[in-house]
C-alpha positions in Angstrom: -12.5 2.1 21.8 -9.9 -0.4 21.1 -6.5 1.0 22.0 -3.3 -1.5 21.3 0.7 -0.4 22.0 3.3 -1.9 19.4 6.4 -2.3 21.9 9.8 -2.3 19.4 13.1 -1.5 20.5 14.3 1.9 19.5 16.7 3.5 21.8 13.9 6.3 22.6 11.5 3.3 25.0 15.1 4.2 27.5 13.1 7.7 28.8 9.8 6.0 28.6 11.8 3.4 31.1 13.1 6.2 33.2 9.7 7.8 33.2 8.1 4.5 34.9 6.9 3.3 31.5 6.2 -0.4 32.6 3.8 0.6 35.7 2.5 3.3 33.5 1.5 0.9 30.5 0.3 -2.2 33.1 -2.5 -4.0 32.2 -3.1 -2.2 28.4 -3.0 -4.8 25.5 0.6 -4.7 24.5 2.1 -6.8 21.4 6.1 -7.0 22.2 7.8 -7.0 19.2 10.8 -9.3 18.6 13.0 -9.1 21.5 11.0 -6.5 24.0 8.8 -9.6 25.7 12.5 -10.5 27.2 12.9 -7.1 28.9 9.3 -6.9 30.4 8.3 -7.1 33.8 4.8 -9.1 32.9 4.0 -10.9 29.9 2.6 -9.1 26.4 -0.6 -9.4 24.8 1.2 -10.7 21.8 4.4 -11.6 20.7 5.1 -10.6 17.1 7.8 -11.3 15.0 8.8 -11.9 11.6 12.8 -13.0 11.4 12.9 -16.8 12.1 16.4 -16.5 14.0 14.2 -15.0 16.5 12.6 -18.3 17.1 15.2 -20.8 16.3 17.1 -18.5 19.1 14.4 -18.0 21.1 12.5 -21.4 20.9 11.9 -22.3 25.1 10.9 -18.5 26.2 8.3 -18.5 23.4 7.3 -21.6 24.6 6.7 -20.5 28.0 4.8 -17.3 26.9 2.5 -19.7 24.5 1.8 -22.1 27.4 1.0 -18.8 29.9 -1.6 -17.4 27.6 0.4 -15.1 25.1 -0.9 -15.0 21.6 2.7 -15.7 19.3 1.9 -14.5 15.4 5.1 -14.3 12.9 5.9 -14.6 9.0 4.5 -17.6 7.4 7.3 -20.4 7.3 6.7 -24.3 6.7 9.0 -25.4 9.9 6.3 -23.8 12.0 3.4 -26.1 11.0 5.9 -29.1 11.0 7.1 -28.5 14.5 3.3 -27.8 15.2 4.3 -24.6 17.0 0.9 -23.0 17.8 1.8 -19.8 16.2 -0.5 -17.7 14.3 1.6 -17.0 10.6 0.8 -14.9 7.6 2.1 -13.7 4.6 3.7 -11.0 3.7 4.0 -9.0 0.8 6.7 -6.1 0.3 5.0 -4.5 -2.3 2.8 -1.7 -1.4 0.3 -1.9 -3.8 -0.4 -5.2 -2.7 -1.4 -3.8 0.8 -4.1 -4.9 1.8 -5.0 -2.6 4.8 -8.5 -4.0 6.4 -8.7 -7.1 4.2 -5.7 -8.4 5.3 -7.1 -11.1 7.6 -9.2 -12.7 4.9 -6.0 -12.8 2.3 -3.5 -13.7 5.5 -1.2 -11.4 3.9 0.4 -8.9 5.9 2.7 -5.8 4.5 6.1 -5.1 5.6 7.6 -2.7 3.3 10.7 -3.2 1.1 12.5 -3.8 4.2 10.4 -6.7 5.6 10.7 -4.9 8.8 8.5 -6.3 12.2 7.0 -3.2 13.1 5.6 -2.8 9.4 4.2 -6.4 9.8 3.0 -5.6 13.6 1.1 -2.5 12.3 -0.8 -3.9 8.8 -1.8 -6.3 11.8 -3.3 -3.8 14.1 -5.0 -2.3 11.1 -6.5 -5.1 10.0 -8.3 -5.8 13.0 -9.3 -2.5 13.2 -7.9 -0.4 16.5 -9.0 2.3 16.7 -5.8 3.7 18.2 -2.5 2.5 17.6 0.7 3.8 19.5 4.3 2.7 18.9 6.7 2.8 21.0 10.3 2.4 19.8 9.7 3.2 16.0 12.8 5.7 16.2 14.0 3.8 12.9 17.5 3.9 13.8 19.3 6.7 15.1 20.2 11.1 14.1 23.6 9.8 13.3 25.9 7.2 12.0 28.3 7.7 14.6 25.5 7.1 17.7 25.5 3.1 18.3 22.9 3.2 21.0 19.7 2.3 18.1 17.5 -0.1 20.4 16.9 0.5 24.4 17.9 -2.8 25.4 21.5 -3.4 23.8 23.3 -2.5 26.7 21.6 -5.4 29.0 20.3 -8.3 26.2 23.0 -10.7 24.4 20.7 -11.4 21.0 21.1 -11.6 17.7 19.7 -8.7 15.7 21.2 -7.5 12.3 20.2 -3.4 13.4 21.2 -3.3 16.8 24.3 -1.4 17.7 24.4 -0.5 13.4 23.1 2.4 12.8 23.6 2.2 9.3 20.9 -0.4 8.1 18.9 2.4 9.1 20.9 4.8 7.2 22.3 3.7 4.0 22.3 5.5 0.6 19.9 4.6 -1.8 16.1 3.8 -2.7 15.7 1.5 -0.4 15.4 3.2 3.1 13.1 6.5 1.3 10.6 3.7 0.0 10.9 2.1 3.6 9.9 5.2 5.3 7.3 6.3 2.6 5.6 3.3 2.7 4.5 3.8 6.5 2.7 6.4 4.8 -0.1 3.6 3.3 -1.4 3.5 7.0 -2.9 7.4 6.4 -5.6 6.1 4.2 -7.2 4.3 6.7 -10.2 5.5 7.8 -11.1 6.3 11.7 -7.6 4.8 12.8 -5.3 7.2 15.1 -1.6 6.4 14.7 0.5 7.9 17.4 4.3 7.9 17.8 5.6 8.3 21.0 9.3 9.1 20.1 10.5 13.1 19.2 13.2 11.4 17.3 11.7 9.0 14.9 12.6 9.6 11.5 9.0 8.6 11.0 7.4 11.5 10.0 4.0 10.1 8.6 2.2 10.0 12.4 2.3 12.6 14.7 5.0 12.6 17.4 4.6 13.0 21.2 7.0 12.6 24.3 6.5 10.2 26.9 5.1 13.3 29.3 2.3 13.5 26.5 2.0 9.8 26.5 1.4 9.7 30.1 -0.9 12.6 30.5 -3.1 11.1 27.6 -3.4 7.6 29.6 -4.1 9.5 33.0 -7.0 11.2 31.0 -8.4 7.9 29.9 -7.6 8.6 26.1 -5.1 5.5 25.5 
C-alpha cells in the first residue's frame, strides 16, 4: 500500500502537536506544504508549493532541503528553469473539468481549484501517482468564525508571508468563489480505489471523512497508515 501525509497549516495540526504528532508521523512519506517543512523536526519527503513568494522568500532553506535529499515540486514558472533551480514544476489548471485526475503526470497539469490553493495542487499530485491512501493534515480551510484569527498552527511562532494566515476571511467571504472552492475537492471522489482521509473535526471540508488525531494514531499503531 502506498500511504502519503499532505502536511498544511491549519490551526487543527496544534492538537496533533500536543498529541506527539511529529514522533508519531516519523519516518512516513510526508510532503510539507508551503511553510510546514520550517516547523519540522526532520526533513519532508516533499516540499510542495505553488505561490512563488514562497520561494523568492524562502530561496536558501529550499536550497538546503534540495541539496539533503528533499524532492521540491511547485507551479510551473519560467524564473525556475532560468535560475536552474532543480524543482519539479507543472501546470495548473483552475478549471475542474479540465482535471485530469490519473493522467495528470503525462499532461504535467495539475488542478487547484478556483482558488489556486497548494493543498488542491498537493492532492491532484498524490492522485496522479496513485496512493492508495491519502491523509491531510491541516485542511481545516480557515476557521468556524470570522472573529477567530488563529487559521494555521504555526502563526504564533513563524514570521512569513502568507495572504490567509491570521485572516480568516479569505476563507470566508461571500460569493461563488469559496462554494466552487470547496465543491471542487469533491472531483477527488471519483477516483477509483483511493482512500482520502481528513484528520481535522473542524474542516469545513466535508467531501472526505473526518477523524481526530486519537483516530489517526490508533490507525497508525494498527499498521493501517
Amino acid at each position: 500500500m502506498k500511504n502519503v501525509i499532505l502536511l498544511g497549516g491549519g490551526k487543527s495540526i496544534a492538537e496533533g502537536i500536543e498529541k506527539n504528532l511529529w514522533e508519531k508521523i516519523k519516518g512516513k512519506e510526508i510532503w510539507s506544504l508551503n511553510f510546514a517543512f520550517l516547523t519540522m523536526p526532520y526533513l519532508p519527503t516533499r516540499q510542495v508549493w505553488v505561490d512563488y513568494n514562497i520561494f523568492k522568500d524562502h530561496a536558501i532553506e529550499l536550497k538546503k532541503l534540495k541539496d539533503r535529499g528533499v524532492i521540491l515540486i511547485a507551479k510551473s514558472r519560467p524564473k525556475y528553469d532560468i535560475l536552474k533551480t532543480g524543482i519539479t514544476q507543472y501546470h495548473e489548471t483552475r478549471k475542474i473539468e479540465e482535471y485530469y485526475g490519473q493522467n495528470a503526470l503525462e499532461k504535467k497539469i495539475l488542478f487547484t481549484g478556483k482558488m489556486g490553493l497548494v493543498g488542491i495542487f498537493a492532492l491532484s499530485l498524490a492522485v496522479a501517482e496513485k496512493y492508495d491512501n491519502i491523509v491531510l493534515l491541516g485542511y481545516d480551510f480557515g476557521t468556524c468564525s470570522l472573529d477567530d484569527k488563529y487559521t494555521h498552527y504555526y502563526q504564533k511562532y513563524l514570521n512569513v508571508k502568507s495572504e490567509g494566515m491570521g485572516h480568516p476571511e479569505v476563507y470566508n467571504p461571500r460569493g461563488k468563489l469559496i462554494d466552487l472552492t470547496l465543491k471542487s475537492f469533491g472531483i477527488y471522489q471519483k477516483e477509483p480505489n483511493i482512500k482520502i482521509t481528513n484528520v481535522s473535526l473542524v474542516s469545513k471540508i466535508e467531501c472526505f471523512e473526518k477523524i481526530s488525531y486519537d483516530t489517526f494514531f490508533d490507525r497508525i499503531e494498527k499498521g493501517e497508515i
